[in-house]
C-alpha positions as CSV (number, residue, x, y, z in Angstrom):
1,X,-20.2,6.1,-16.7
2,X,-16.8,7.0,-17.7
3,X,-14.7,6.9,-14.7
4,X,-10.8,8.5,-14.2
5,X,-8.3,7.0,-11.7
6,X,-5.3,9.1,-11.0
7,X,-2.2,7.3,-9.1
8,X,1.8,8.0,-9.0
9,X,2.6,4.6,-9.8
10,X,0.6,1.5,-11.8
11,X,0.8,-2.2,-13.6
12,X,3.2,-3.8,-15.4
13,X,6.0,-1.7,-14.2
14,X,5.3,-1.1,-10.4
15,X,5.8,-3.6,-8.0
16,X,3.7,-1.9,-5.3
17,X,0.6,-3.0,-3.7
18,X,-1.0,0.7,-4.1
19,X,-0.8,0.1,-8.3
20,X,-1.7,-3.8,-7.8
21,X,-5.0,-2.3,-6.1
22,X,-6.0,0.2,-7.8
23,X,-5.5,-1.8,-10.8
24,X,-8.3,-4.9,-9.6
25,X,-10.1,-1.7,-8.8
26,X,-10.2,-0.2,-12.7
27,X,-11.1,-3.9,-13.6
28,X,-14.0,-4.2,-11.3
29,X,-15.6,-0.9,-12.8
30,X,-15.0,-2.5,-16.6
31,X,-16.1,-5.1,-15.2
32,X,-19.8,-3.8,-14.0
33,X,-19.4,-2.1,-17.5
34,X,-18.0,1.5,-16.7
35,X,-15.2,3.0,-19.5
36,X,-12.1,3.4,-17.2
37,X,-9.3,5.3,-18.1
38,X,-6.2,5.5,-15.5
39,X,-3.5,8.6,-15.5
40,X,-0.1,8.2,-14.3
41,X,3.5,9.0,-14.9
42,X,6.0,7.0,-17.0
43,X,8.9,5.4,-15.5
44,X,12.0,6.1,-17.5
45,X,12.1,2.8,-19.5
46,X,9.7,5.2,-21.3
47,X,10.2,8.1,-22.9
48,X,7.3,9.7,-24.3
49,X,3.8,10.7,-23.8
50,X,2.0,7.5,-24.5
51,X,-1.7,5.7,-24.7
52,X,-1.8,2.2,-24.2
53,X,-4.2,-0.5,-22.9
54,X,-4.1,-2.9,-20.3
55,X,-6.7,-5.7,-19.5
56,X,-8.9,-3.2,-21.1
57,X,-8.1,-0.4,-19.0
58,X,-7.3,2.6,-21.0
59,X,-3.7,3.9,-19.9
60,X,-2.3,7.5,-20.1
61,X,1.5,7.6,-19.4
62,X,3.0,11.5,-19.2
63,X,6.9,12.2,-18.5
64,X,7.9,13.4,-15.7
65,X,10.8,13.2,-13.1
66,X,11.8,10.2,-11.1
67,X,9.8,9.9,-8.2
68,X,10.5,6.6,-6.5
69,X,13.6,5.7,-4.7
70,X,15.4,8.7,-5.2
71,X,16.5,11.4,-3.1
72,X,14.0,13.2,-0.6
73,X,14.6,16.6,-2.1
74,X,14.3,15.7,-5.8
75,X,11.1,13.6,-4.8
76,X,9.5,16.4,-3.0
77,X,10.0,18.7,-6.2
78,X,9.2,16.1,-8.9
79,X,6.4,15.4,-7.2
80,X,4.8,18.6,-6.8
81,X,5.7,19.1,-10.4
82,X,3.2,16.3,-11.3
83,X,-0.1,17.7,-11.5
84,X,1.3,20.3,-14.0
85,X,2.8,17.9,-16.7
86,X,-0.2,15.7,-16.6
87,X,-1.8,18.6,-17.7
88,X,0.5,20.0,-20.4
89,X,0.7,16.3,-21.6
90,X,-2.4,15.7,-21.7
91,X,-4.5,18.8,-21.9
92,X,-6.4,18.3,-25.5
93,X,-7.5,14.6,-24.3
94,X,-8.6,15.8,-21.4
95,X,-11.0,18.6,-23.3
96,X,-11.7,16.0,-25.9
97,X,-12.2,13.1,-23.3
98,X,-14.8,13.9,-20.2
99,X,-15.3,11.8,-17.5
100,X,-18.3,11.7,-15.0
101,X,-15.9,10.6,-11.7
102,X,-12.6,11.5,-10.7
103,X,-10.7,8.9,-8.5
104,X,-7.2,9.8,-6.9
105,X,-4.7,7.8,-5.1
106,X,-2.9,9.4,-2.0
107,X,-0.1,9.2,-1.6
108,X,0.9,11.7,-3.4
109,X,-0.8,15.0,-1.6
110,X,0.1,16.5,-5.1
111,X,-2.7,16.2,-7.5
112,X,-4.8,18.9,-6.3
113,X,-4.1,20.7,-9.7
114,X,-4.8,18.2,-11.8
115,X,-8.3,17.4,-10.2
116,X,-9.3,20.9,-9.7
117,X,-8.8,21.6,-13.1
118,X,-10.8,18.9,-13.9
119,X,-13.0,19.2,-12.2
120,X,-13.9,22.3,-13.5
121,X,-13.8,21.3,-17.2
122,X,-15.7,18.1,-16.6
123,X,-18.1,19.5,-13.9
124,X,-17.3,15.7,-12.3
125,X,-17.6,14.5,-8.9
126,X,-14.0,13.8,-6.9
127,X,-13.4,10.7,-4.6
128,X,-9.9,10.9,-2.4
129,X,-8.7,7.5,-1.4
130,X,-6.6,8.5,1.4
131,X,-4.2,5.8,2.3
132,X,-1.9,7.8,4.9
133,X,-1.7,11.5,6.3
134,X,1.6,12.5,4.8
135,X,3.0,14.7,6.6
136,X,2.2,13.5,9.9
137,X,3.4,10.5,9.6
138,X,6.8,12.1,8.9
139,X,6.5,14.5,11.9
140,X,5.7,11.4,14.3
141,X,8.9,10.0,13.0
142,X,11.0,12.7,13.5
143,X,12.0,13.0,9.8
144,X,9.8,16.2,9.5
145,X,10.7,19.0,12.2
146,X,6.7,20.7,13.4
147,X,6.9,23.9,12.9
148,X,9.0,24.0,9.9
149,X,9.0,25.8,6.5
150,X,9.2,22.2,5.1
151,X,6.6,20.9,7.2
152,X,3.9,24.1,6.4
153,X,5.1,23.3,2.5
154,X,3.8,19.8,2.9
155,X,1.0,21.0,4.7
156,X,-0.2,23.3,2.1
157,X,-0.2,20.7,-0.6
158,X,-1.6,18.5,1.4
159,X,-4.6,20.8,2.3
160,X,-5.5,21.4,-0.8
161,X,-5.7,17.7,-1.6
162,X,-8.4,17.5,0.5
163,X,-10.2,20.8,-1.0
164,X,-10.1,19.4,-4.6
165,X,-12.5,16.5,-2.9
166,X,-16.3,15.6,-2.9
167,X,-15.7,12.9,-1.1
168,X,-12.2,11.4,1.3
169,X,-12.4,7.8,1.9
170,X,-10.0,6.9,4.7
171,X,-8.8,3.3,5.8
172,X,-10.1,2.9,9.2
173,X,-12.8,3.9,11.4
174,X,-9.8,5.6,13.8
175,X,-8.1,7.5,10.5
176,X,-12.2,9.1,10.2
177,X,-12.3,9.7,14.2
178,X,-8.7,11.5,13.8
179,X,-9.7,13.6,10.3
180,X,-13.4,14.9,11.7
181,X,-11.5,16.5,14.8
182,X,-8.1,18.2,12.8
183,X,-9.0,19.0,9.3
184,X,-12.6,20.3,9.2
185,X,-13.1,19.5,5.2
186,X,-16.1,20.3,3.3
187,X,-16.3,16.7,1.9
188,X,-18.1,14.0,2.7
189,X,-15.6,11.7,4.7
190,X,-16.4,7.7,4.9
191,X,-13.9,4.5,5.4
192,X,-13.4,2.6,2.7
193,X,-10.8,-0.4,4.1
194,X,-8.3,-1.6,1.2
195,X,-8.9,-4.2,-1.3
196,X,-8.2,-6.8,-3.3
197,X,-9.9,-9.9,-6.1
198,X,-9.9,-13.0,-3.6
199,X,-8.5,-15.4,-6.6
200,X,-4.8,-17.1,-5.1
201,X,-2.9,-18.0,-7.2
202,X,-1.1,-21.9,-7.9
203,X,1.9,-22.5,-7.6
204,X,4.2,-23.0,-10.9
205,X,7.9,-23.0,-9.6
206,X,10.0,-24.2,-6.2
207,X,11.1,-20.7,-4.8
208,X,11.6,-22.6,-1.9
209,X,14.1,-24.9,-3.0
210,X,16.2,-22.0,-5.4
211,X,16.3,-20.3,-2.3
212,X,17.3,-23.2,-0.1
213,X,14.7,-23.4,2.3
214,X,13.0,-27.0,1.7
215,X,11.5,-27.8,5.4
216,X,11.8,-24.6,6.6
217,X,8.6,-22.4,8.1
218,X,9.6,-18.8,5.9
219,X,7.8,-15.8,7.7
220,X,7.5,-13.9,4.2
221,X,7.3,-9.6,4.2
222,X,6.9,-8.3,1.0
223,X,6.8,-4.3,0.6
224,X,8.2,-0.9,1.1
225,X,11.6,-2.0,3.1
226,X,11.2,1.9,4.4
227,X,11.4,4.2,8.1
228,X,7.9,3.8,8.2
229,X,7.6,0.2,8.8
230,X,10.2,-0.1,11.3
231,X,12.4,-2.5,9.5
232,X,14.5,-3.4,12.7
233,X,11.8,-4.6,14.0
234,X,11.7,-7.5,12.1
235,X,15.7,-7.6,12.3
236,X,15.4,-8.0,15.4
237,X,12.7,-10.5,15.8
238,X,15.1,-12.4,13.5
239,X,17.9,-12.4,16.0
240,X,15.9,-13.6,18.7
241,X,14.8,-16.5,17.0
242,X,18.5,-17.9,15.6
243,X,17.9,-20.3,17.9
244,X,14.8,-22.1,16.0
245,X,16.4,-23.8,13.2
246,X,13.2,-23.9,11.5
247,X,12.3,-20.6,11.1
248,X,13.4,-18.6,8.1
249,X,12.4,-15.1,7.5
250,X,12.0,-13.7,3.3
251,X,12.2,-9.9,2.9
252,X,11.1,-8.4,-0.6
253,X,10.9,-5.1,-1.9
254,X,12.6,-1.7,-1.8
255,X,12.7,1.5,0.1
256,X,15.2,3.8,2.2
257,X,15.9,1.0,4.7
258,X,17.3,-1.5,2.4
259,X,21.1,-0.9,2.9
260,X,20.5,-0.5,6.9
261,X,19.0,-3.9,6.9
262,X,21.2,-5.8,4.8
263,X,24.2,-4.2,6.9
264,X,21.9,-5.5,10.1
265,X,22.1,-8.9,8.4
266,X,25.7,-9.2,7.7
267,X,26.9,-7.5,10.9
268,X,24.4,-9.7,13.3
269,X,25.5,-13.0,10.9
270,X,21.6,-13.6,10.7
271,X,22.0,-16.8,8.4
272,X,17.9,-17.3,8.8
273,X,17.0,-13.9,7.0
274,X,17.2,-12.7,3.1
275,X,16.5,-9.7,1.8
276,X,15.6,-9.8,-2.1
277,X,15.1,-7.0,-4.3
278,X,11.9,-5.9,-5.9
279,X,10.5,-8.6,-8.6
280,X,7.3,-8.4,-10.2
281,X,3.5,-8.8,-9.3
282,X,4.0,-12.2,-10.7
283,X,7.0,-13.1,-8.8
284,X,5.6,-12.1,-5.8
285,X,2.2,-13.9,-6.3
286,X,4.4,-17.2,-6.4
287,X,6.2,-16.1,-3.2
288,X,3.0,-15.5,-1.5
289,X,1.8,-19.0,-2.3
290,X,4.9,-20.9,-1.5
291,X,5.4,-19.4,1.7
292,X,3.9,-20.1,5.5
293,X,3.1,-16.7,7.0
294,X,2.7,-13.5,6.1
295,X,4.7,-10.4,8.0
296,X,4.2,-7.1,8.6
297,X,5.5,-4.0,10.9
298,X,4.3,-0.3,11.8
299,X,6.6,2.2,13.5
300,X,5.7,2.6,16.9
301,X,5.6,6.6,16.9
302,X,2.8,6.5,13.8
303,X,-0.2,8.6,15.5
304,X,-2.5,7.6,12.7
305,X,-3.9,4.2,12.0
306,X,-2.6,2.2,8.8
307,X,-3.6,-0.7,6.9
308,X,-0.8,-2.3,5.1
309,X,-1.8,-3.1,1.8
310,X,0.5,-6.4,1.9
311,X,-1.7,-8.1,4.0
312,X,-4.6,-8.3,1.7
313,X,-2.0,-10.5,-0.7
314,X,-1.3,-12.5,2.3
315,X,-5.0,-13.2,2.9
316,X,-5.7,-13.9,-0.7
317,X,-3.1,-17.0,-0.1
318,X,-4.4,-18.3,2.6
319,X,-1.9,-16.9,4.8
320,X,-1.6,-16.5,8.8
321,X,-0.9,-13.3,9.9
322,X,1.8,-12.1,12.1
323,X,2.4,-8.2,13.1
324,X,3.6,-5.5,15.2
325,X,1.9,-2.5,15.2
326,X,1.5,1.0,16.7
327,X,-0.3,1.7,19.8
328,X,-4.2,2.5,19.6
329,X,-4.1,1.0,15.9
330,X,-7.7,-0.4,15.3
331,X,-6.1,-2.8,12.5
332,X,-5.5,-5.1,15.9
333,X,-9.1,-5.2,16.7
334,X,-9.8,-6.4,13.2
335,X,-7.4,-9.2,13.1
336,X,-8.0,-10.5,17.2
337,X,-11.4,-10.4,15.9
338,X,-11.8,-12.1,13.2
339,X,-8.4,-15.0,14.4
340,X,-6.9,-13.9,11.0
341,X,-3.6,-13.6,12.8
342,X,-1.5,-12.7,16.0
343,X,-1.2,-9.1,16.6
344,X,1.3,-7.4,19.0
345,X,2.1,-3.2,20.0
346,X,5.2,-2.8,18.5
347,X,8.0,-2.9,21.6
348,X,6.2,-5.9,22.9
349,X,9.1,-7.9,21.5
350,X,8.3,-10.6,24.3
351,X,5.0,-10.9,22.8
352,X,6.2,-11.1,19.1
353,X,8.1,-13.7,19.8
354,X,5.7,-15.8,21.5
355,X,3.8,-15.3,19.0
356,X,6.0,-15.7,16.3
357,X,7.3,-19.3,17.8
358,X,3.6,-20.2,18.3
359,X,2.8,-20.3,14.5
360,X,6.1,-21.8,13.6
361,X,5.6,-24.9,15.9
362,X,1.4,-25.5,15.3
363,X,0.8,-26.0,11.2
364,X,-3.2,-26.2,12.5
365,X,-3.0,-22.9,14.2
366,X,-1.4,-21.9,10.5
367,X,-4.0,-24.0,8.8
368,X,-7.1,-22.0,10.7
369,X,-5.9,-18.4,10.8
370,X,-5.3,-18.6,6.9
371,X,-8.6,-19.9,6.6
372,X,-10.2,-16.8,8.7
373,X,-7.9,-14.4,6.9
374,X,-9.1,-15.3,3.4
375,X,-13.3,-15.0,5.1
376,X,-12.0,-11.3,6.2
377,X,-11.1,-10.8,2.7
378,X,-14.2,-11.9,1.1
379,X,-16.3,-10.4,3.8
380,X,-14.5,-7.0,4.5
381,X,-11.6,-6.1,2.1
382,X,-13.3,-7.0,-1.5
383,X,-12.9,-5.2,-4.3
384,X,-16.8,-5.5,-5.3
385,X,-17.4,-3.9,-1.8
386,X,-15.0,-1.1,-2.8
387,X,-16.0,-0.2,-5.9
388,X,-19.6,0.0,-5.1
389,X,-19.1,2.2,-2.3
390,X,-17.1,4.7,-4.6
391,X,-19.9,4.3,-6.9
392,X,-22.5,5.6,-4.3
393,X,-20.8,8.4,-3.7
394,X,-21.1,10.2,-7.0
395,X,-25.3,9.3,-5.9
């Protein structure tokens, strides 16, 4: 079967989990001996149209504008300008190229054109993996006002995402519960959780002692430093535990927070937190195994129920789980259940902290939750288990 994945963002240059996943997904289907061929635009280190191969994986770069840590404006337009130069790019390989599935990445909500059209010329089955319901998100947070011309934009686009779809696989069991009551879409809807290869990796270098934190417990969140996530969250978790000289907290990554945090961090003198720029799969892969427990945060206004890609890297490693999360989240359930980690409702800070001081002070507790956390991997969040679900679909 010759099988198309569609994304906004992929391997070597992205840093983001989203590219790092679909990316062991593409392998998997070489792997179980499927042609794979993955679409997506070119950063600006590159200037041209390009084909190129990775691990196997037959890469189509197009040009378009700058879509990642840029203004809000000129993302929204670049973005819904990207199902159109996909096409112009790449419209005689497409004709000369058919493929029997069609696989897209969301977000973006804007490669409705893109599939429809081929859809049409390859008479191919779709499969949506839906990894948050932009704009609602947005609206929840206040960046979006309901009602507006911006918000019925957004929804437009995003509607016709879910048209262009045979199928809409959504990351939790809640997300499907919320989509069957407010969308009514023709497509088959299903939950496919996140993924990712269980191999860890060893560790090479001492990011521990270049960053001066020999003897220290480091509390490591590697991501999107963004509005969603509620960065303050961890800020402030941070300032409540100045007091526990043996906690140190790692922030990676990039995103619209990243100057409100680092101002947080000078202005609160919060000598136990960094916050490090984006560095590369490989990079972070080292951080991951050097490092004690793995982080994450959800806003608390978030009505729909995400799954952090980051914390299937910090299960690969072994790692203990420590979050915050909104209300009603079935992410919770999973984790209490299967003791991967210690899950409180974001505003709990009480909680977070009691939990956050109960990993730093028992290395067992440490020891057994990153034990459970890589058997939830292997059990739930594979990328085997993934990529034969997708597969069934186009059955």
């Amino acid at each position: 079967m010759k099988v198309l994945l569609i994304i906004d963002d992929y391997l070597p240059y992205s840093i983001r989990v989203g590219a790092k996943m679909v990316h062991e997904l593409a392998c998997e289907f070489l792997k179980q001996g499927h042609e794979v061929t993955v679409v997506t635009p070119a950063p600006r280190s590159l200037e041209a149209t390009n084909i190129t191969k990775l691990d196997g994986i037959t890469i189509c770069r197009f040009r378009s504008g700058e879509i990642k840590n840029i203004g809000k404006i000129k993302r929204a337009i670049n973005e819904t300008l990207l199902s159109y130069y996909a096409w112009k790019q790449f419209k005689p390989y497409f004709k000369e190229t058919p493929h029997d599935l069609i696989i897209y990445y969301s977000p973006t909500i804007f490669w409705s054109g893109l599939v429809s059209r081929l859809k049409k010329l390859w008479s191919a089955h779709s499969y949506l993996i839906l990894r948050d319901f932009f704009p609602q998100w947005a609206i929840d947070q206040r960046l979006i006002r309901e009602g507006s011309i911006i918000e019925k934009y957004f929804r437009f686009f995003e509607h016709k995402s879910y048209l262009a779809a045979d199928t809409i696989g959504l990351m939790s069991e809640k997300n499907l519960e919320i989509f069957e009551v407010n969308e009514g879409i023709a497509a088959h809807l299903e939950v496919l959780y996140n993924w990712a290869s269980n191999t860890p990796v060893e560790v090479e270098g001492n990011i521990r002692e270049v960053l001066g934190l020999d003897g220290k417990v480091v509390y490591f969140y590697g991501g999107n430093i963004g509005h969603a996530q509620d960065m303050m969250n961890i800020v402030k978790l941070a300032k409540n535990m100045r007091g526990e000289t043996l906690a140190h907290f790692v922030l990676v990554g990039a995103g619209d927070e990243v100057e409100l945090v680092q101002h947080a961090i000078e202005q609160e003198k919060l000598n136990n937190m960094v916050l490090l720029p984006a560095v590369s799969q490989n990079e972070f892969k080292q951080m991951l195994a050097e490092f004690d427990i793995g982080l994450f945060t959800l806003h608390k206004d978030h009505s729909t129920h995400n799954f952090p890609g980051k914390l299937l890297g910090y299960m690969v490693q072994e790692l203990p789980i420590l979050g915050s999360i909104n209300k009603g989240n079935d992410l919770k359930k999973i984790i209490d259940d299967s003791q991967a980690g210690l899950v409180s409702i974001n505003g709990e800070d009480d909680i977070l902290y009691e939990n956050a001081v109960r990993l730093l002070y028992d290395e067992e507790l440490r020891k057994t939750m990153g034990e459970k956390a890589i058997e939830l991997l292997k059990t739930t969040f594979s990328v085997e288990a993934a990529a034969e679900k997708i597969l069934n679909s186009i059955k």
